[in-house]
FIKOLZA-1660 file (N, C-alpha, C; in steps of 0.1 Angstrom, whole numbers, plus 5000, padded with zeros to 4 digits):
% residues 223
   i   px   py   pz ch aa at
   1 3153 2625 7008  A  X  N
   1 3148 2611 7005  A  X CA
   1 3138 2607 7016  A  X  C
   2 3125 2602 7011  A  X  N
   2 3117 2600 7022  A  X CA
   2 3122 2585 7032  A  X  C
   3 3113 2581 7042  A  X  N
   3 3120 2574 7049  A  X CA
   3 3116 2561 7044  A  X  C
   4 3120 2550 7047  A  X  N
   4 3112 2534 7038  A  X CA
   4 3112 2526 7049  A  X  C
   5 3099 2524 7050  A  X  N
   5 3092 2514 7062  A  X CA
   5 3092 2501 7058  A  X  C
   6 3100 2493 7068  A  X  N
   6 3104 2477 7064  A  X CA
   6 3090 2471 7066  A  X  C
   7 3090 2465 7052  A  X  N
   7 3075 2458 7055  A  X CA
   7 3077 2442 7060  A  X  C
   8 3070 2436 7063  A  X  N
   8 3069 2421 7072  A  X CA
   8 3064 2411 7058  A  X  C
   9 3077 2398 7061  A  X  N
   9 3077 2393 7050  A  X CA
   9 3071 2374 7057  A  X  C
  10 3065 2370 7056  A  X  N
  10 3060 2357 7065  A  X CA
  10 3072 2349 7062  A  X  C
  11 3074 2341 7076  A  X  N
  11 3092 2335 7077  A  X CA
  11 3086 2323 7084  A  X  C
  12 3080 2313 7079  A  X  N
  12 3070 2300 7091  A  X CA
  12 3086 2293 7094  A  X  C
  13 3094 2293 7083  A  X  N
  13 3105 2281 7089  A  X CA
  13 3113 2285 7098  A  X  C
  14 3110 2302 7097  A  X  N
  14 3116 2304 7120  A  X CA
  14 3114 2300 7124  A  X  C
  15 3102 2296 7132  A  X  N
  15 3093 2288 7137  A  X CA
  15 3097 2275 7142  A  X  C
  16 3096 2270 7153  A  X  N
  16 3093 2254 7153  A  X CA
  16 3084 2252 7150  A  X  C
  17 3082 2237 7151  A  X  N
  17 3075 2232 7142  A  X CA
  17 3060 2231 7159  A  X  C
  18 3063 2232 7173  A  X  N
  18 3052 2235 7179  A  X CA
  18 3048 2243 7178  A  X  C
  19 3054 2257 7175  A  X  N
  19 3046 2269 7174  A  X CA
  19 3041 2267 7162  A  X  C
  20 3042 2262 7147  A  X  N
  20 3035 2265 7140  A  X CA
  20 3020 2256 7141  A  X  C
  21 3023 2247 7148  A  X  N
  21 3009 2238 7150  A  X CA
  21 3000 2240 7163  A  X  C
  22 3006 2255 7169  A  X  N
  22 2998 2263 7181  A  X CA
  22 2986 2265 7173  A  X  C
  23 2982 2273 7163  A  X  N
  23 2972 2281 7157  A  X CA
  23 2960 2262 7153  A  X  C
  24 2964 2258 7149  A  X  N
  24 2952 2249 7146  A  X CA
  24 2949 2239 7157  A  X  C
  25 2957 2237 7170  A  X  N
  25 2956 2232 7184  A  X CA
  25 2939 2242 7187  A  X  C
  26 2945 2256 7190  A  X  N
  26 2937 2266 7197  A  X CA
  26 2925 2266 7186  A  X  C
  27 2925 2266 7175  A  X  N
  27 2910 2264 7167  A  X CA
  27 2908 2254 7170  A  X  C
  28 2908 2238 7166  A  X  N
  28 2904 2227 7166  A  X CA
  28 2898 2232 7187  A  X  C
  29 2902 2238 7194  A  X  N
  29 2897 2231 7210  A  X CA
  29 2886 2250 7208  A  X  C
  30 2885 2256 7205  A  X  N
  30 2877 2265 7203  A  X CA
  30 2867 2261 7194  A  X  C
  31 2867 2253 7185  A  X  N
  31 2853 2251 7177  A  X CA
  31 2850 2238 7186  A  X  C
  32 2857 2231 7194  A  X  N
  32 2849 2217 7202  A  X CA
  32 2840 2228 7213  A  X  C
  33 2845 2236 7217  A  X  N
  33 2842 2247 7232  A  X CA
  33 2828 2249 7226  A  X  C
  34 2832 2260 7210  A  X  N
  34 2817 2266 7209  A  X CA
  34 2805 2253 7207  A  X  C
  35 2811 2247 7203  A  X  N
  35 2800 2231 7196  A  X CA
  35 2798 2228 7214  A  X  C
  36 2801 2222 7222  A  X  N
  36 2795 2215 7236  A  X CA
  36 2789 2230 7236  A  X  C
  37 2790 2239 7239  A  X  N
  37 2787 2254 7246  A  X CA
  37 2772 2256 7243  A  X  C
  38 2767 2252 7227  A  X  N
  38 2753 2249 7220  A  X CA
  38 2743 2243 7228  A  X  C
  39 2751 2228 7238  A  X  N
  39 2744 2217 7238  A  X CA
  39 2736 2225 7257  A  X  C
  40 2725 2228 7259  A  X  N
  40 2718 2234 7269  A  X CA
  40 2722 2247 7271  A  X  C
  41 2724 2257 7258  A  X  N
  41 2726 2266 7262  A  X CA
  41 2713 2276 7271  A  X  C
  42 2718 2288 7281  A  X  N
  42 2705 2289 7287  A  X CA
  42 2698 2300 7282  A  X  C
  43 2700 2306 7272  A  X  N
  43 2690 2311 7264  A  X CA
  43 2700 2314 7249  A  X  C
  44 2692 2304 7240  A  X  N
  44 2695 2300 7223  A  X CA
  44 2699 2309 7218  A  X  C
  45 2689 2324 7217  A  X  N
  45 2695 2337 7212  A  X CA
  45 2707 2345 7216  A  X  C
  46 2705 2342 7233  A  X  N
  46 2713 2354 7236  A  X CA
  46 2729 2344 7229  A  X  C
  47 2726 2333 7232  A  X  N
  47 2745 2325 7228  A  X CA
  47 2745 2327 7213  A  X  C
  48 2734 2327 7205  A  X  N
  48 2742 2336 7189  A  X CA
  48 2746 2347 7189  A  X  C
  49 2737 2354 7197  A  X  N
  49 2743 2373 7197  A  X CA
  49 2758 2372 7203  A  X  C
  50 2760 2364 7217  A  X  N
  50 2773 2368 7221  A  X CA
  50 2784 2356 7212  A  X  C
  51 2781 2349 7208  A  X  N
  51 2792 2338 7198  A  X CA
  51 2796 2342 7185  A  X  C
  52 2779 2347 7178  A  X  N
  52 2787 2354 7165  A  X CA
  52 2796 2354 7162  A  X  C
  53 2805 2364 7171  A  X  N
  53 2822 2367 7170  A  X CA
  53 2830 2358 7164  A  X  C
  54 2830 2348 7172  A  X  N
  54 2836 2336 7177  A  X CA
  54 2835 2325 7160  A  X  C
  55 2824 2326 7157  A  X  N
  55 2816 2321 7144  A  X CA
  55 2822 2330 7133  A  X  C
  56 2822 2342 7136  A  X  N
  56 2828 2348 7121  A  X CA
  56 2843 2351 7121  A  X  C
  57 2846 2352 7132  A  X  N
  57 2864 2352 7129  A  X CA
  57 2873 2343 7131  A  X  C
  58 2868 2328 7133  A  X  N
  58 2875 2320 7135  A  X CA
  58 2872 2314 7119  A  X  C
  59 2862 2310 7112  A  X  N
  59 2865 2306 7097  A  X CA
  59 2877 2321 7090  A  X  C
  60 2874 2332 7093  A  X  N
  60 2887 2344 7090  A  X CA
  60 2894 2340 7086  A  X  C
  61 2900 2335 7104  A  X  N
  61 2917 2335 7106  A  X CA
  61 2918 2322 7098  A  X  C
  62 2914 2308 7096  A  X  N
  62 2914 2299 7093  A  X CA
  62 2919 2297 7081  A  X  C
  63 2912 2310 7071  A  X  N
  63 2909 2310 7058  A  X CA
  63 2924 2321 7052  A  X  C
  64 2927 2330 7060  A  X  N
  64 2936 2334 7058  A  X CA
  64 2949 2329 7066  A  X  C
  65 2949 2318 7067  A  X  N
  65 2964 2317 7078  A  X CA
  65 2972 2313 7072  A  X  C
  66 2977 2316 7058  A  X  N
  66 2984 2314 7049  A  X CA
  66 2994 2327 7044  A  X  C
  67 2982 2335 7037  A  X  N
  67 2985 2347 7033  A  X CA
  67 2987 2355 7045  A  X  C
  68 2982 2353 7056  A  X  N
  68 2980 2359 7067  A  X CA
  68 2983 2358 7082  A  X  C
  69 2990 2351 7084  A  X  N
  69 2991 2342 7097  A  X CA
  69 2994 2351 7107  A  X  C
  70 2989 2350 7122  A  X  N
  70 2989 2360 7132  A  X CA
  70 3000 2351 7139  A  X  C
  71 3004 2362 7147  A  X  N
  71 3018 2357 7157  A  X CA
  71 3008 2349 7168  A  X  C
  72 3019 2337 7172  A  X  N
  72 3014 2331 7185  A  X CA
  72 3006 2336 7198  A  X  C
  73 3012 2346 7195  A  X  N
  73 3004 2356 7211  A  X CA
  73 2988 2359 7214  A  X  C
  74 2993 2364 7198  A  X  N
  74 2977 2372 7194  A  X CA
  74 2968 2358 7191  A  X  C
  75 2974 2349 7181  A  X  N
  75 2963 2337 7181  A  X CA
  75 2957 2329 7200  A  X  C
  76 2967 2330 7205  A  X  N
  76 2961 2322 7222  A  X CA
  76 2957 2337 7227  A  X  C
  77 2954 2350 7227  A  X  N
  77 2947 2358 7232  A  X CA
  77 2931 2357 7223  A  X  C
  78 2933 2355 7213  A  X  N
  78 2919 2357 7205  A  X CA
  78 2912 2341 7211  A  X  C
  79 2921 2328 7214  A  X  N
  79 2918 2317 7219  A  X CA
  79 2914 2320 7232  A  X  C
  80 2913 2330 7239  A  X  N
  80 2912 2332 7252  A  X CA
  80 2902 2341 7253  A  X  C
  81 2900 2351 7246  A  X  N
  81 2886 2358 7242  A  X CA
  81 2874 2352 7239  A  X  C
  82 2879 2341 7228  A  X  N
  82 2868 2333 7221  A  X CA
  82 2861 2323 7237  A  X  C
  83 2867 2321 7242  A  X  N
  83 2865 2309 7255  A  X CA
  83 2855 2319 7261  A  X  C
  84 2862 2334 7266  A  X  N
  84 2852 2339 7276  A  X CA
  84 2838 2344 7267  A  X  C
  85 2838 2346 7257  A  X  N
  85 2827 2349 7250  A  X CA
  85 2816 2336 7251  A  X  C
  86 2822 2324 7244  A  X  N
  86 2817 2310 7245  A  X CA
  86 2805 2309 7260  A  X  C
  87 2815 2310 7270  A  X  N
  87 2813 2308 7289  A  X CA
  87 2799 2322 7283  A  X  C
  88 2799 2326 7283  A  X  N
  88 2791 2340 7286  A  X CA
  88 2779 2337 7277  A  X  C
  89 2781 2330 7263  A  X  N
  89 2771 2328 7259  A  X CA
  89 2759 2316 7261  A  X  C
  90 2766 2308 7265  A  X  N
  90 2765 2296 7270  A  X CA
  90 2747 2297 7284  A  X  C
  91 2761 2304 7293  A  X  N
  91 2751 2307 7308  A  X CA
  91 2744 2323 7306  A  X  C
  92 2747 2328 7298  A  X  N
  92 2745 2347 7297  A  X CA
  92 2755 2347 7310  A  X  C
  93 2758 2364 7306  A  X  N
  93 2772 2372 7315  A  X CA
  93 2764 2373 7327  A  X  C
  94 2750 2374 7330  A  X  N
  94 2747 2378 7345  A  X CA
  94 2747 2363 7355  A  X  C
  95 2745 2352 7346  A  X  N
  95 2748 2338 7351  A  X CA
  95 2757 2329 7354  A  X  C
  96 2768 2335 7347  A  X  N
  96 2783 2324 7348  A  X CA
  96 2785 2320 7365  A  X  C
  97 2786 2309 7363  A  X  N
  97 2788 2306 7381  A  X CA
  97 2800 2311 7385  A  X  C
  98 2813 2311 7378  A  X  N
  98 2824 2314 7383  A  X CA
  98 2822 2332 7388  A  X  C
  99 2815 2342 7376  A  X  N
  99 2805 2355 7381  A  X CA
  99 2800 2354 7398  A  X  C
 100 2791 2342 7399  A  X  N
 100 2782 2346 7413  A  X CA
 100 2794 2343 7421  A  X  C
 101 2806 2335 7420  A  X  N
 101 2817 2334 7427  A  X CA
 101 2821 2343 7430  A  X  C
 102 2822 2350 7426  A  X  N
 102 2833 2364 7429  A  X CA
 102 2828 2375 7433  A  X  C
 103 2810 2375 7430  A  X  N
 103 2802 2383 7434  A  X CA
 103 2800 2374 7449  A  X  C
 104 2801 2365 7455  A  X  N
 104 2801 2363 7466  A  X CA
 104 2807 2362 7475  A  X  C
 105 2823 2363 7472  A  X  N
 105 2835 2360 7476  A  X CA
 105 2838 2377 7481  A  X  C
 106 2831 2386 7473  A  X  N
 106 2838 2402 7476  A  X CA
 106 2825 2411 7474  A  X  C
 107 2813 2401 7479  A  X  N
 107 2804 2408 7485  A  X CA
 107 2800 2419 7472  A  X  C
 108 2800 2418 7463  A  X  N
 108 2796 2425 7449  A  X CA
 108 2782 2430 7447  A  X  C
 109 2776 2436 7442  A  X  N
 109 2762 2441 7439  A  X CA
 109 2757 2430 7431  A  X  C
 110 2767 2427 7419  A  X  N
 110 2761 2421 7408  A  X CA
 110 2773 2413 7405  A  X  C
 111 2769 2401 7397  A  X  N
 111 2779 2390 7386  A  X CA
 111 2788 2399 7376  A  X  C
 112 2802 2398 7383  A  X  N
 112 2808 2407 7375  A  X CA
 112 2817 2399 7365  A  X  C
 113 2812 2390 7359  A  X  N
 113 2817 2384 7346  A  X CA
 113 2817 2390 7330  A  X  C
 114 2799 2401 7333  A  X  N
 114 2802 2414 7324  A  X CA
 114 2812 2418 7317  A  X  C
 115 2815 2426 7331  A  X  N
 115 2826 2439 7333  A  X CA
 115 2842 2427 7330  A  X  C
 116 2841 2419 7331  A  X  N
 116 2856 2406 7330  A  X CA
 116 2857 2406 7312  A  X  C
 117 2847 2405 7309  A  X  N
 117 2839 2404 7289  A  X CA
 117 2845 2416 7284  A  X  C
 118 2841 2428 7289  A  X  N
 118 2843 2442 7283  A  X CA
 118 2854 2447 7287  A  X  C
 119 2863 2441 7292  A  X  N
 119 2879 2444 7299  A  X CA
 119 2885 2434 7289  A  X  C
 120 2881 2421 7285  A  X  N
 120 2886 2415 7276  A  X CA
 120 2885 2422 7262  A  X  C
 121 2873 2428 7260  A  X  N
 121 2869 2432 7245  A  X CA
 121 2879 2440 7246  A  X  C
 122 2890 2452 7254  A  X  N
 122 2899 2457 7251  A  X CA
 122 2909 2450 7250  A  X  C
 123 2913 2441 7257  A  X  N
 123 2925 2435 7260  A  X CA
 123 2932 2433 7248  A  X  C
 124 2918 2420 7246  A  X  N
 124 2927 2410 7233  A  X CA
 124 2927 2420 7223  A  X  C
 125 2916 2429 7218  A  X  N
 125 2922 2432 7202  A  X CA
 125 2928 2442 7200  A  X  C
 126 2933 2448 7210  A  X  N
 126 2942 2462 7215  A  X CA
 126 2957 2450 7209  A  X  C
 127 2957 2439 7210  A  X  N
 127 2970 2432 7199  A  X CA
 127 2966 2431 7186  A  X  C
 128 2955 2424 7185  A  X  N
 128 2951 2423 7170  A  X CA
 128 2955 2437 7164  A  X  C
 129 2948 2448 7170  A  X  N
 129 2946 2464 7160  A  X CA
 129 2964 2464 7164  A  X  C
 130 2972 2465 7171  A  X  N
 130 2986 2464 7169  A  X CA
 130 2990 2457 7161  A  X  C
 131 2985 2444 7156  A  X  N
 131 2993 2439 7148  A  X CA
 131 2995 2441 7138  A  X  C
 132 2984 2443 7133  A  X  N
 132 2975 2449 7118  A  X CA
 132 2982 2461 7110  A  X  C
 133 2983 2471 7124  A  X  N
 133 2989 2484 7122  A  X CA
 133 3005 2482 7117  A  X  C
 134 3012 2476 7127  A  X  N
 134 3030 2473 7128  A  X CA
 134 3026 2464 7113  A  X  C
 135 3023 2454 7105  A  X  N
 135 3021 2449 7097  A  X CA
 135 3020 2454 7081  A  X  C
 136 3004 2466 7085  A  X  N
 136 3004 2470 7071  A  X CA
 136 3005 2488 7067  A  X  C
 137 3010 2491 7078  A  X  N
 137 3007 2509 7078  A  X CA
 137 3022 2512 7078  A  X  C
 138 3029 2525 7080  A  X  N
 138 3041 2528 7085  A  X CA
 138 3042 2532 7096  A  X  C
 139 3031 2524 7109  A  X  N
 139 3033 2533 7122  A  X CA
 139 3042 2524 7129  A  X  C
 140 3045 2513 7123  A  X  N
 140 3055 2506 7130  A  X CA
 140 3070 2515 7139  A  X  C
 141 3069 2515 7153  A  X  N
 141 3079 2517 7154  A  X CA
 141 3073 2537 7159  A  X  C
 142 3062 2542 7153  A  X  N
 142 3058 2556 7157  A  X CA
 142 3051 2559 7174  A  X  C
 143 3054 2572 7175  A  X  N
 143 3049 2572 7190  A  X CA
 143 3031 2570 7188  A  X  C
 144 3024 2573 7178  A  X  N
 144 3014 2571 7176  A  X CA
 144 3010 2557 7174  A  X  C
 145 3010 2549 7177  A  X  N
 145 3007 2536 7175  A  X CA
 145 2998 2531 7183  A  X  C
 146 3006 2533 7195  A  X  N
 146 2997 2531 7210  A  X CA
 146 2986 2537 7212  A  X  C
 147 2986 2552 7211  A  X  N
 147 2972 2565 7210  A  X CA
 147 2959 2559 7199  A  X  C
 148 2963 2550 7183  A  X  N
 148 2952 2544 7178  A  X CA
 148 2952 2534 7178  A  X  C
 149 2956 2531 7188  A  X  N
 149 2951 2513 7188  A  X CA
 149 2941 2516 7200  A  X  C
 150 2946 2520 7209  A  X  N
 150 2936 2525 7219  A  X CA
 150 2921 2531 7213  A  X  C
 151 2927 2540 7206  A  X  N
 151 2910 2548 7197  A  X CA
 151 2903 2535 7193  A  X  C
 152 2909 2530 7182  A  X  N
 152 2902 2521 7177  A  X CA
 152 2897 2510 7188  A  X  C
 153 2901 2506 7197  A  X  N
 153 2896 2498 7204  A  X CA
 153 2885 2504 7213  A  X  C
 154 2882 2519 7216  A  X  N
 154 2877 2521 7217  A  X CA
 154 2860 2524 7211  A  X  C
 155 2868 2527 7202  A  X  N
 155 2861 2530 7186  A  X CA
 155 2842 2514 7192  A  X  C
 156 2853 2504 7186  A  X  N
 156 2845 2491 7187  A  X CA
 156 2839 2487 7195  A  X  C
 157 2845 2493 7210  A  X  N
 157 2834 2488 7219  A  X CA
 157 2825 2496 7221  A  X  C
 158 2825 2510 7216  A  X  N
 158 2811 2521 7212  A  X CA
 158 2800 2511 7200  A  X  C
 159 2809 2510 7187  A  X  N
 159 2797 2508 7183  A  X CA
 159 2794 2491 7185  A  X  C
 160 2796 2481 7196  A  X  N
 160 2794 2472 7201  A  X CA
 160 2781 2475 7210  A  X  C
 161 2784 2489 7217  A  X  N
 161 2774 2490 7229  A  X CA
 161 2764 2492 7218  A  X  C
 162 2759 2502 7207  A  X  N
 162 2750 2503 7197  A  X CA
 162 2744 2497 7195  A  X  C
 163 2750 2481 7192  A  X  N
 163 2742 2468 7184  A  X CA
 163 2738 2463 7195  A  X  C
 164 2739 2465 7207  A  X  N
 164 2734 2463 7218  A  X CA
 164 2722 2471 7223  A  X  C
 165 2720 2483 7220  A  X  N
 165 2711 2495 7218  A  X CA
 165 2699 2484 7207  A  X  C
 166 2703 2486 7194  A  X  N
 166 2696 2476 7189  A  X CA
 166 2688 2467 7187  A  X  C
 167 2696 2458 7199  A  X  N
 167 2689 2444 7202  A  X CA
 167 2678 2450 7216  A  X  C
 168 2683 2458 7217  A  X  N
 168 2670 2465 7231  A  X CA
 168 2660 2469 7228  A  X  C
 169 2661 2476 7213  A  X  N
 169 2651 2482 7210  A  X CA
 169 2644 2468 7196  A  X  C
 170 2646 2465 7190  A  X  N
 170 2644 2452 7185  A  X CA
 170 2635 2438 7195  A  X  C
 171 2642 2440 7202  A  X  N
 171 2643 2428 7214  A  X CA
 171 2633 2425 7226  A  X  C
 172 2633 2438 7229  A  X  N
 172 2624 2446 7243  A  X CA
 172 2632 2438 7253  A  X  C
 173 2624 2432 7261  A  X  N
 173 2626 2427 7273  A  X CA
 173 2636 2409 7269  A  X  C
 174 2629 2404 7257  A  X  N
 174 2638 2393 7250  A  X CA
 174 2650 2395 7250  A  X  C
 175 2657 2407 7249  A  X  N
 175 2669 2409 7251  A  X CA
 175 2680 2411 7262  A  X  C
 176 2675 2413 7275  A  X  N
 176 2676 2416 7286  A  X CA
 176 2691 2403 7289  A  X  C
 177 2691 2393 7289  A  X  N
 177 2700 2384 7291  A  X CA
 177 2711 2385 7281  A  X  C
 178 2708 2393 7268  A  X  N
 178 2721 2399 7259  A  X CA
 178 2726 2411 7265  A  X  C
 179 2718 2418 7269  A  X  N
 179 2722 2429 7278  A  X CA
 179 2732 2430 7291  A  X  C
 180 2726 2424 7300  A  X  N
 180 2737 2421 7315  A  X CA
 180 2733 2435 7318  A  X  C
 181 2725 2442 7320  A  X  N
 181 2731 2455 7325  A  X CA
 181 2730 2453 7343  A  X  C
 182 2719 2442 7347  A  X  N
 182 2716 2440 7357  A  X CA
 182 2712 2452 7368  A  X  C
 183 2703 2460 7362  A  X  N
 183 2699 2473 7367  A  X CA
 183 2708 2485 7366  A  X  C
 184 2718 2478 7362  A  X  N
 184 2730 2497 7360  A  X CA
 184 2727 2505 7351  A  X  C
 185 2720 2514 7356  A  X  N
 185 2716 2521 7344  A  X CA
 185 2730 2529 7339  A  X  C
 186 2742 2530 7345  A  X  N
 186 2752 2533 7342  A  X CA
 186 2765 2521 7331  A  X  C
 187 2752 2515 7331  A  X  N
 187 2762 2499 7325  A  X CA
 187 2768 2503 7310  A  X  C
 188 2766 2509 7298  A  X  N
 188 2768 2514 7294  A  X CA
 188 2782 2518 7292  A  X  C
 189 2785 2528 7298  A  X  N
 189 2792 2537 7302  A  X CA
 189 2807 2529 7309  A  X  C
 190 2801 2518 7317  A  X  N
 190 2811 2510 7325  A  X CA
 190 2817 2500 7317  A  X  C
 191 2807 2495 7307  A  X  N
 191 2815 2490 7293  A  X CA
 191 2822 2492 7290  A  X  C
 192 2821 2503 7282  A  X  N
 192 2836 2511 7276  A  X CA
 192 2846 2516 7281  A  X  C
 193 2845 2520 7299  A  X  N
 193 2854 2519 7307  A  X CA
 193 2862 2510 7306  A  X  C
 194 2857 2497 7310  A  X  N
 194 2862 2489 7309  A  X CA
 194 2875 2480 7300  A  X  C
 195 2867 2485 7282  A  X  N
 195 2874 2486 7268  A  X CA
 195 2882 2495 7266  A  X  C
 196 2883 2504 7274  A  X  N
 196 2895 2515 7272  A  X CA
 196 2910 2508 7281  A  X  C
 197 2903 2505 7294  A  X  N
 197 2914 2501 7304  A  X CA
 197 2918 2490 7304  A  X  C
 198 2911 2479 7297  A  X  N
 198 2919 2467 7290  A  X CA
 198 2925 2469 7278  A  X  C
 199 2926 2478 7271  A  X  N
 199 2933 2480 7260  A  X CA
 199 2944 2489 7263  A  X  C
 200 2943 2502 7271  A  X  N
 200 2956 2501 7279  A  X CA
 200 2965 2491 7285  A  X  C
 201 2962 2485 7297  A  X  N
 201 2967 2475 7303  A  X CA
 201 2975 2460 7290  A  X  C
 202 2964 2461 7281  A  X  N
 202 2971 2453 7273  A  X CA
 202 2986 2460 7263  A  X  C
 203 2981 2470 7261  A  X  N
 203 2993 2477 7258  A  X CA
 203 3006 2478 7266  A  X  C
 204 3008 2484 7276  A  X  N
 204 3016 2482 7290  A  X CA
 204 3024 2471 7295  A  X  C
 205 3012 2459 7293  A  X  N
 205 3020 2447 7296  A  X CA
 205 3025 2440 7286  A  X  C
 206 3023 2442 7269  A  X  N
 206 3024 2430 7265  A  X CA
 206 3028 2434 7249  A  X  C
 207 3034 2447 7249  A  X  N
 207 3040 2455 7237  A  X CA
 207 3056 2452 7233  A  X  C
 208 3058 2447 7246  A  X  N
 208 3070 2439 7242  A  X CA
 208 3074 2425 7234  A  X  C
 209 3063 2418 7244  A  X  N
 209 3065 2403 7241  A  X CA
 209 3056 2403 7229  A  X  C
 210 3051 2412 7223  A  X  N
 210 3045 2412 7209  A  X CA
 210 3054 2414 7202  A  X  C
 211 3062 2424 7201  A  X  N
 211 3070 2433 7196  A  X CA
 211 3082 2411 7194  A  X  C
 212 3085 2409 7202  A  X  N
 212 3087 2396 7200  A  X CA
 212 3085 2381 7193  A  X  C
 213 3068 2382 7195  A  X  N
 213 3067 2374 7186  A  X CA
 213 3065 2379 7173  A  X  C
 214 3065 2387 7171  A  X  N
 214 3063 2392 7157  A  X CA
 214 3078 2389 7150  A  X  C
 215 3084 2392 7154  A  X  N
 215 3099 2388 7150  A  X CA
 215 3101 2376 7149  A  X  C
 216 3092 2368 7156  A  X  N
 216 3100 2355 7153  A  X CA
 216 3086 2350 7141  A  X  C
 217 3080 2357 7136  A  X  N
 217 3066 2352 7130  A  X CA
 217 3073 2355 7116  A  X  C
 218 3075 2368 7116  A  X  N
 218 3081 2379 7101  A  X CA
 218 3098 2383 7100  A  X  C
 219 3103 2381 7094  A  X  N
 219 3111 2391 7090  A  X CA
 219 3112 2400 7080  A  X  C
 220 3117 2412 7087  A  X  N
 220 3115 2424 7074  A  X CA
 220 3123 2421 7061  A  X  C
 221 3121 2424 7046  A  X  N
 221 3119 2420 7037  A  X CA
 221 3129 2435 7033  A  X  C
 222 3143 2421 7028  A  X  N
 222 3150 2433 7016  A  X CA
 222 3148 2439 7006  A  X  C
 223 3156 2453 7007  A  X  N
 223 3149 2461 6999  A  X CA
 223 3155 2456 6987  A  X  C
% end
């Protein structure tokens, strides 16, 4: 007899009634963020290129948070993503003052607010691609689970660095403030370092308390 993978059935009246009014808290103060973030942005294009994101997956989640609803965790990580993307588009990654902070404070080459972006690009959706997976595949619960979420997260921030290729060659020098590479010609490279090792680390630390909210989001669904 083959084996039967409990599928996840949406349970909102687990829930309190604060957690279920988390998800439109964190949209409603992420669409006020991106909306001020507009008002002097320091260059117009580069804050479409890096907000995009922000612009197309927040009407998503919005639209599906019915049929679809994401556990608390993953909604304030993607709320936490969306913010550093916002910050980054706003000033560009080589500008964030909180960046020349820390590049001054530890004597740094360059504004490492970048490398903070592409550590996030792993972080947060190394939960999303978990969730997705535990949700609609049978890897719930497999030692493989962790090995493709990783891939895949790595997957994304390759063809991220691409559309960034792209806009270089599209762009020329116009693009230079979407870029950040701030002379590294290894920058690149340090990207996806960086999306691999926030997507570990996100794994590591936070496979549990996922593994948690999800429980309290879904329960598995009798056969």
């Amino acid at each position: 007899m083959s084996a039967i993978h409990p599928t996840f059935s949406p349970a909102p009246d687990a829930r309190p009634a604060s957690g279920r009014r988390m998800p439109a808290v964190l949209a409603l103060a992420v669409t006020a963020a991106l909306m001020v973030s507009a008002l002097g942005a320091a260059d117009p294009t580069t804050w479409v290129l890096e907000t995009v994101w922000v612009m197309l997956g927040l009407p998503l989640v919005i639209l599906l948070r019915k049929r679809f609803p994401l556990s608390g965790l993953l909604c304030g990580l993607l709320a936490a993503h969306a913010t550093v993307l916002i910050v980054g588009g706003h000033y560009t990654y080589a500008e964030v003052p909180a960046g020349d902070w820390v590049r001054d404070w530890f004597g740094l080459e360059r504004n490492p607010y970048d490398r903070f972006g592409h550590l996030m690009q792993g972080f947060v959706p190394a939960i999303l691609v978990r969730e997705l997976l535990v949700r609609t595949s049978p890897l719930r619960g497999s030692r493989w689970l962790a090995p493709l979420t990783v891939c895949a997260c790595l997957a994304f921030s390759a063809v991220f660095e691409m559309l960034e290729w792209l806009a270089a060659v599209t762009g020329g020098q116009a693009a230079d403030a979407f870029l950040a590479t701030q002379g590294d010609v290894w920058d690149t490279q340090w990207d996806m370092f960086c999306a691999l090792i926030g997507a570990i680390c996100s794994l590591l630390l936070l496979s549990r308390l996922h593994d948690r909210a999800l429980t309290r989001l879904a329960l598995p669904a009798r056969n």
